[in-house]
Each structure stands twice: as structure tokens, then as C-alpha cells.
DOLUM-294258 format. One record per residue (C-alpha): residue number from 1; residue in three letters; x, y negated, z negated. Coordinates in steps of 0.05 Angstrom, whole numbers, padded with zeros to 5 digits. Layout:
<atoms>
ATOM     k     r       xx       yy       zz
ATOM   NUM   Ala        X        Y        Z
...
</atoms>
This chain:
<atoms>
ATOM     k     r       xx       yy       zz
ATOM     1   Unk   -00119    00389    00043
ATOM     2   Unk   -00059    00352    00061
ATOM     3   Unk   -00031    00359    00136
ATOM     4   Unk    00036    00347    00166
ATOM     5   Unk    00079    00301    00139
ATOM     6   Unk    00080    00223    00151
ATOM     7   Unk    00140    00200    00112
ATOM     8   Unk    00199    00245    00107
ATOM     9   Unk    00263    00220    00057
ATOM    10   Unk    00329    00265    00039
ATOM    11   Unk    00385    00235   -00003
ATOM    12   Unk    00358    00167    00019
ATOM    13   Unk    00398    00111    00002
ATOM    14   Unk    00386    00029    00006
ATOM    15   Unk    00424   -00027   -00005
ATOM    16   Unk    00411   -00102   -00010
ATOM    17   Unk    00481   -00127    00003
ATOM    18   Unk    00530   -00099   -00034
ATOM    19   Unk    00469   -00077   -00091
ATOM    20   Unk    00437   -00004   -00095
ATOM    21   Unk    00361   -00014   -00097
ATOM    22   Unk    00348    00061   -00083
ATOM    23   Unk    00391    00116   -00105
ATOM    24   Unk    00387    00197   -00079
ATOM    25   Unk    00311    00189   -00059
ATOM    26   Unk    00282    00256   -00033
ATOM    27   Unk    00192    00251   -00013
ATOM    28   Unk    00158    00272    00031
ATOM    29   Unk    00086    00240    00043
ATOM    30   Unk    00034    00293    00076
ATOM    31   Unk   -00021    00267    00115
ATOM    32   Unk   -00079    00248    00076
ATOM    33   Unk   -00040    00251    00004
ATOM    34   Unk   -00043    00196   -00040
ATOM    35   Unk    00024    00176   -00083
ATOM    36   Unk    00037    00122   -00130
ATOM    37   Unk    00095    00089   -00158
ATOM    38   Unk    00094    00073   -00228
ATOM    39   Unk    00155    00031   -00255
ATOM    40   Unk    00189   -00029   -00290
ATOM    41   Unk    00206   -00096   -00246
ATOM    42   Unk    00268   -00075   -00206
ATOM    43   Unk    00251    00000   -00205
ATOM    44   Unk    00251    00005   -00131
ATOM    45   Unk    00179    00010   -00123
ATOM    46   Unk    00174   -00048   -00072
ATOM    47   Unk    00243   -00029   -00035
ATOM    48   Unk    00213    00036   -00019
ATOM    49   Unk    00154    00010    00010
ATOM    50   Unk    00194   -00041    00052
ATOM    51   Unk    00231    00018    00079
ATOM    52   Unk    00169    00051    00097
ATOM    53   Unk    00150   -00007    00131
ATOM    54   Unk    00215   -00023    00171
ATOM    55   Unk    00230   -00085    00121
ATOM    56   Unk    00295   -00055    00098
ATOM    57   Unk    00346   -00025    00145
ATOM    58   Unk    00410   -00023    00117
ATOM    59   Unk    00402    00051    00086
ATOM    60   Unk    00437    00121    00092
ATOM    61   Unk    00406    00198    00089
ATOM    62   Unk    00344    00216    00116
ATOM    63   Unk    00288    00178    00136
ATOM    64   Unk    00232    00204    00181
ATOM    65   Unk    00155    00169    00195
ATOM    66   Unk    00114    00203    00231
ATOM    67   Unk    00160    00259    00249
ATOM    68   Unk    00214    00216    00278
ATOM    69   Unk    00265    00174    00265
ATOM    70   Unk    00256    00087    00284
ATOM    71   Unk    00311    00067    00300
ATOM    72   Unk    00303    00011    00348
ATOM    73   Unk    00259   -00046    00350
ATOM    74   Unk    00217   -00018    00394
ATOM    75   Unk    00205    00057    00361
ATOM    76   Unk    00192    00008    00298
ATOM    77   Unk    00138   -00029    00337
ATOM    78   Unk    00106    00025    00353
ATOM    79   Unk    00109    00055    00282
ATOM    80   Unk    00085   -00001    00256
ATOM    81   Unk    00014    00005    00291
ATOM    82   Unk   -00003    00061    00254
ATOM    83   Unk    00006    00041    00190
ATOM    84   Unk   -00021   -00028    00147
ATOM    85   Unk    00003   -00066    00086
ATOM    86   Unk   -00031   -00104    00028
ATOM    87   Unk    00013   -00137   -00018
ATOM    88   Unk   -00002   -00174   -00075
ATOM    89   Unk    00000   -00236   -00042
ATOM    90   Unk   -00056   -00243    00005
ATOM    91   Unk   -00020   -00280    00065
ATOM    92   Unk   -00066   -00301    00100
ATOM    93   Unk   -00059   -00342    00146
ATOM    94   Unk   -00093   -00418    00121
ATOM    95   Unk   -00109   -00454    00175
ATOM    96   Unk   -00156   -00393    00204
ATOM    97   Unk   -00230   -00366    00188
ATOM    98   Unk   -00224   -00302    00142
ATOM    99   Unk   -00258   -00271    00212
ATOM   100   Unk   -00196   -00300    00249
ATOM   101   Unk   -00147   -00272    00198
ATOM   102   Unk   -00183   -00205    00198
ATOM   103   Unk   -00170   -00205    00270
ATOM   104   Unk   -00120   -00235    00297
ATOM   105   Unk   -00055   -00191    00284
ATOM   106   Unk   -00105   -00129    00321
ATOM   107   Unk   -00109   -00184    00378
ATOM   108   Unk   -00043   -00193    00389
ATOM   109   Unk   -00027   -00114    00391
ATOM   110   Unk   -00085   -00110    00439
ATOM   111   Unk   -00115   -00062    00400
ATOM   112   Unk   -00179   -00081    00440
ATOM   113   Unk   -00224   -00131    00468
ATOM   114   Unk   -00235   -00198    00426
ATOM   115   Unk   -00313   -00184    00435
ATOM   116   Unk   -00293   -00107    00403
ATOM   117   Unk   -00253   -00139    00346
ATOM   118   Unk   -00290   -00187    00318
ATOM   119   Unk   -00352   -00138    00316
ATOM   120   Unk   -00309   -00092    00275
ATOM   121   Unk   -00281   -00154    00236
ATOM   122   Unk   -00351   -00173    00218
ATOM   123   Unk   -00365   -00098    00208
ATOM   124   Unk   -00309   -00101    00158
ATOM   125   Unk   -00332   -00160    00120
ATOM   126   Unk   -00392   -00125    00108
ATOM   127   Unk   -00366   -00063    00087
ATOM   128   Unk   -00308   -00109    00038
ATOM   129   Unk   -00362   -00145    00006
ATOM   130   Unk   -00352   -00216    00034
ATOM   131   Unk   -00416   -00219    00081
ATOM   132   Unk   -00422   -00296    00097
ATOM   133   Unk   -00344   -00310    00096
ATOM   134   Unk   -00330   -00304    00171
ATOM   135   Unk   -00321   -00378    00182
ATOM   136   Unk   -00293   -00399    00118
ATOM   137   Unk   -00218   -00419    00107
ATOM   138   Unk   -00175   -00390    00046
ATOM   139   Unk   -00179   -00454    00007
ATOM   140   Unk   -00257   -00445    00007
ATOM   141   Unk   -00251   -00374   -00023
ATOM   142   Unk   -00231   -00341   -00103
ATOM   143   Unk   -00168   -00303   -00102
ATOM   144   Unk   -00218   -00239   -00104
ATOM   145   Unk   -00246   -00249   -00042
ATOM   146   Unk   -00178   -00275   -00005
ATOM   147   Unk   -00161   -00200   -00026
ATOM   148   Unk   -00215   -00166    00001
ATOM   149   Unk   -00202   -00199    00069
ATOM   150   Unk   -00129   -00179    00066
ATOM   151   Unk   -00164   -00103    00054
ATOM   152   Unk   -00202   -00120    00124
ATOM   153   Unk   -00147   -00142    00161
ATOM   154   Unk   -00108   -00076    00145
ATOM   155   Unk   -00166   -00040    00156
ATOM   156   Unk   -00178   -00053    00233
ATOM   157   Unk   -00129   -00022    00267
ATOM   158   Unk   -00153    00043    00236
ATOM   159   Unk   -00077    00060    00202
ATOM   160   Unk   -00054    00132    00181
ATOM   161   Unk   -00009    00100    00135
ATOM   162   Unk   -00028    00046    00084
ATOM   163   Unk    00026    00013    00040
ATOM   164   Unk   -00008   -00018   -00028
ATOM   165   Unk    00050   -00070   -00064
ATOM   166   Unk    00012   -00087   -00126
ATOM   167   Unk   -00042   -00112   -00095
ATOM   168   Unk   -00077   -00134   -00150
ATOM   169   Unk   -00019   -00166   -00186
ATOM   170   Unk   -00039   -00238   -00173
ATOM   171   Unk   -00108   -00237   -00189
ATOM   172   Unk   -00152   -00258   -00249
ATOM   173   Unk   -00167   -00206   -00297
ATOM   174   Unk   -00248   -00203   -00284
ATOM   175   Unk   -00228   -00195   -00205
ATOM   176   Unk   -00188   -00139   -00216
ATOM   177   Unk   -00237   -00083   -00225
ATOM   178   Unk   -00273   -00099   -00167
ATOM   179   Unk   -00216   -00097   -00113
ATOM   180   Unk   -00192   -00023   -00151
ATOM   181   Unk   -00264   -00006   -00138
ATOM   182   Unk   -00252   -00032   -00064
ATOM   183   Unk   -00187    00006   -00059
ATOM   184   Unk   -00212    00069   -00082
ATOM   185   Unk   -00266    00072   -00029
ATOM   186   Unk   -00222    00062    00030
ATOM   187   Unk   -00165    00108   -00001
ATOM   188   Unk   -00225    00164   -00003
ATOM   189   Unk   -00235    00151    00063
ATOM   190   Unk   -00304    00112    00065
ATOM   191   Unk   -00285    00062    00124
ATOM   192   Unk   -00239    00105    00162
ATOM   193   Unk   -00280    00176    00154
ATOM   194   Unk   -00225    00207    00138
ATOM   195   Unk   -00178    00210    00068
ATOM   196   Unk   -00123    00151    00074
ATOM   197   Unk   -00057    00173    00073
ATOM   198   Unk   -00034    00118    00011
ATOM   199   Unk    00032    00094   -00021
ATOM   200   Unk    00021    00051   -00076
ATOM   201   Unk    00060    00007   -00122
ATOM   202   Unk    00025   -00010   -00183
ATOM   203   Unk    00014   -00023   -00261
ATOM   204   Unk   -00066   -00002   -00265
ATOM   205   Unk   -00054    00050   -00299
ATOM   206   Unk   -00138    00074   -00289
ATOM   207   Unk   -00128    00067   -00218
ATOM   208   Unk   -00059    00109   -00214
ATOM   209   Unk   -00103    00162   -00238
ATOM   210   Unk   -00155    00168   -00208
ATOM   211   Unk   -00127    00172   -00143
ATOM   212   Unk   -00065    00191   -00143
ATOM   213   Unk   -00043    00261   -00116
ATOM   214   Unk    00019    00251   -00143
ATOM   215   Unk    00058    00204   -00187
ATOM   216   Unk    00128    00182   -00180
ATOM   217   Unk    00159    00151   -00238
ATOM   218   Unk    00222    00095   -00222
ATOM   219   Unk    00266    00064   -00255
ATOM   220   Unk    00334    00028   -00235
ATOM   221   Unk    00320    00053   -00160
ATOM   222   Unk    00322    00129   -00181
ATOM   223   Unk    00258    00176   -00182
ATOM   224   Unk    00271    00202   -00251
ATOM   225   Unk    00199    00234   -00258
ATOM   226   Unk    00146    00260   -00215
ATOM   227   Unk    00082    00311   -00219
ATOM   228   Unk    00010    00309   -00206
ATOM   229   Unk   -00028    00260   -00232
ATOM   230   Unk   -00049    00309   -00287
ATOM   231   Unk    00019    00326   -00308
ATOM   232   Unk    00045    00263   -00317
ATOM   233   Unk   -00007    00227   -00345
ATOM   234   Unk   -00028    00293   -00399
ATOM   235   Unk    00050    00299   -00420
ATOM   236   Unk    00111    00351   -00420
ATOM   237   Unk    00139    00319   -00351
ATOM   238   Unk    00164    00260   -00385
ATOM   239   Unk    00169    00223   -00442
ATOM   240   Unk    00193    00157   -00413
ATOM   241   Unk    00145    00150   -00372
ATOM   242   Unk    00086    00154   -00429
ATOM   243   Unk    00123    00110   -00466
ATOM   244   Unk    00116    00060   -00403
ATOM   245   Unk    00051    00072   -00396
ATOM   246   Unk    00041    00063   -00468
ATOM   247   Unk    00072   -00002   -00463
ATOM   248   Unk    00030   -00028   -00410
ATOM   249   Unk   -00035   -00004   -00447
ATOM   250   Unk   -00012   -00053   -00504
ATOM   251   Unk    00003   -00112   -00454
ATOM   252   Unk   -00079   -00108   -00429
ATOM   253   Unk   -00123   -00166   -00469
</atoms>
């Protein structure tokens, strides 16, 4: 059963400049829940992630993580150990070993000895799927598996918070099923032994589904529908939102 709450937002407000990106947003994120935002391009499902993750500043109303308010660089530092992003881009980094990339941001928040980390790293590639990999570069691996080490790296500092941006947005259609498999199992909780507490940006539809909690629906930086993962997909909450999701269905080969 969800806990206490992670991410707290009243009447939140962000601008890029002098644009709006999001409008009046009120969520709260309880530990161990699952939410996902479902949206067109330029919906505000990616601003509200950076804002979760200290990317976007310039905002107004409330904004709590963790059950306080970063202000400074330094309460952001410290918020930012506890949580972990994978974006759709894999970033990693390409002149290290995927053990090296697994490992090296947890090295340089000391999050423990190199001899600890790179037995959890390796632990991790097991447990991703990429046994073998440890001392291969990016250029030597598929987009798949460049994934599923960017699903390590976030793992190993053991987050309370992980932040999903599409993560599967740049990869080839036969890859895709695998890494939703991937990301299903650590959102359950299989690497960490306990449920993830997840916000996820994304258009697999399947996947919002089956793991979502809730649903969020966004569009021009306003939440203008959300319910369980039930109601929303089943109907009555909104019929926008099937109509997206209709439209996605039809642009799948």
C-alpha cells in the first residue's frame, strides 16, 4: 500500500522563459505508487519530470520531494541521491566500459567502495540481461542493450524515486518489448525488494497499463484527466484521452 508521500505539487507553475510549460499542476506521488504521463509532444510530460529532478527551477506554487522543499544547490544534491533517471537517450558515457558507466556516477557520490560498486555493477548486468558486457564500449553494443545499461546505472544507488522520459522512444521496434519487460520487473520491485516509487512519461500504451497506479492525462501543460489505470483506460473519465490512445494504437506497424 502506498506510504508517505515523495513528490508533493499545489498550483504548480513552470516557465521556460517567458513560455508556460506547466499550468495549475496539483500531485502528489506516495511512496511506492506508480504514475504515468500519457500525452501529445509539448504536453508537459518531460517538464514535469525535469522539475522532479531539479532540471527546471524557474516555477511558482508548491513543490515538495521528499517532504521538503530544495531550494539550494546543496538540498538539491542531496535530493538527487535518492532518486535516478532514464531517458530515452541512453547517455552514456562513450569512451567507458558499460561496467564503468554503470558505476561511475555511484563513485563519485561515494556511495561506496570501488571494490563494492563494481560487484553490484556486475550484479546488475546480470540481473539487466547483458552478462558479458562489462568491458565493452557503447559503439560495440545494439541500442537495446545501451538501454539496459542505462537501467543498471540508475539502479545502483538503490533510488526511492525513479523518473522514466520515454525510455524506449529511441529504440527499434523488436527491442522494445524486451526493455518494458525490464522495466516492469524493477518497477515491481525485483532488484530493489521493494515496489519502485515510478514517474513515467510514455506512449506504450500496454506498458501504461499494466503498471500504472494511476494515469495522468496532459496536454498543452495542463492535467486535464486523471484516474486509475482502470478508469481511464475502460472509459467515462475522458474521452480525449481514448481518442489519443486510439490514435496511437493506429500509428503501431
Amino acid at each position: 500500500m502506498p506510504g508517505e508521500p515523495v513528490v508533493e505539487a499545489a498550483g504548480l507553475n513552470v516557465r521556460i522563459g517567458d513560455f508556460p510549460v506547466l499550468t495549475d499542476i496539483d500531485l502528489t506521488i506516495r511512496k511506492g505508487e506508480k504514475i504515468v504521463l500519457i500525452g501529445p509532444s509539448g504536453s508537459g510530460k518531460t517538464s514535469l519530470l525535469r522539475v522532479c529532478a531539479g532540471l527546471l527551477s524557474d516555477r511558482s506554487g508548491r513543490f515538495e520531494l521528499f517532504g521538503s522543499v530544495p531550494a539550494t544547490p546543496g538540498q538539491w544534491s542531496k535530493a538527487r541521491r535518492r532518486m535516478a533517471m532514464i531517458f530515452q537517450s541512453f547517455n552514456l558515457y562513450s569512451m567507458r566500459t558499460a561496467l564503468d558507466n554503470i558505476t561511475f556516477a555511484a563513485r563519485e557520490l561515494r556511495l561506496g567502495s570501488e571494490a563494492e560498486l563494481n560487484e553490484r555493477g556486475r550484479d546488475l548486468l546480470e540481473l539487466v540481461g547483458c552478462h558479458g558486457l562489462a568491458d565493452r564500449y557503447p559503439f560495440e553494443m545494439s541500442g537495446g542493450q545501451q538501454q539496459r545499461i542505462a537501467i543498471a546505472r540508475a539502479l545502483i544507488g538503490d533510488p526511492e524515486l525513479l523518473l522514466l522520459d520515454e525510455p524506449t522512444a529511441s529504440l527499434d521496434p523488436e527491442t522494445i518489448a524486451g526493455i518494458l519487460d525490464l522495466l516492469t520487473q524493477v518497477a515491481e520491485g525485483r532488484f530493489s525488494g521493494r515496489p519502485m516509487t515510478v514517474l513515467c512519461a510514455t506512449h506504450e500504451m500496454g506498458f501504461a497499463r499494466r503498471i500504472a497506479d494511476r494515469v495522468l492525462f496532459m496536454e498543452k501543460g495542463y492535467v486535464v484527466a486523471s484516474g486509475t489505470s482502470r478508469q481511464m483506460f475502460g472509459g467515462g473519465v475522458s474521452d480525449r484521452f481514448l481518442e489519443f490512445v486510439g490514435a496511437m494504437a493506429h500509428q503501431r506497424p
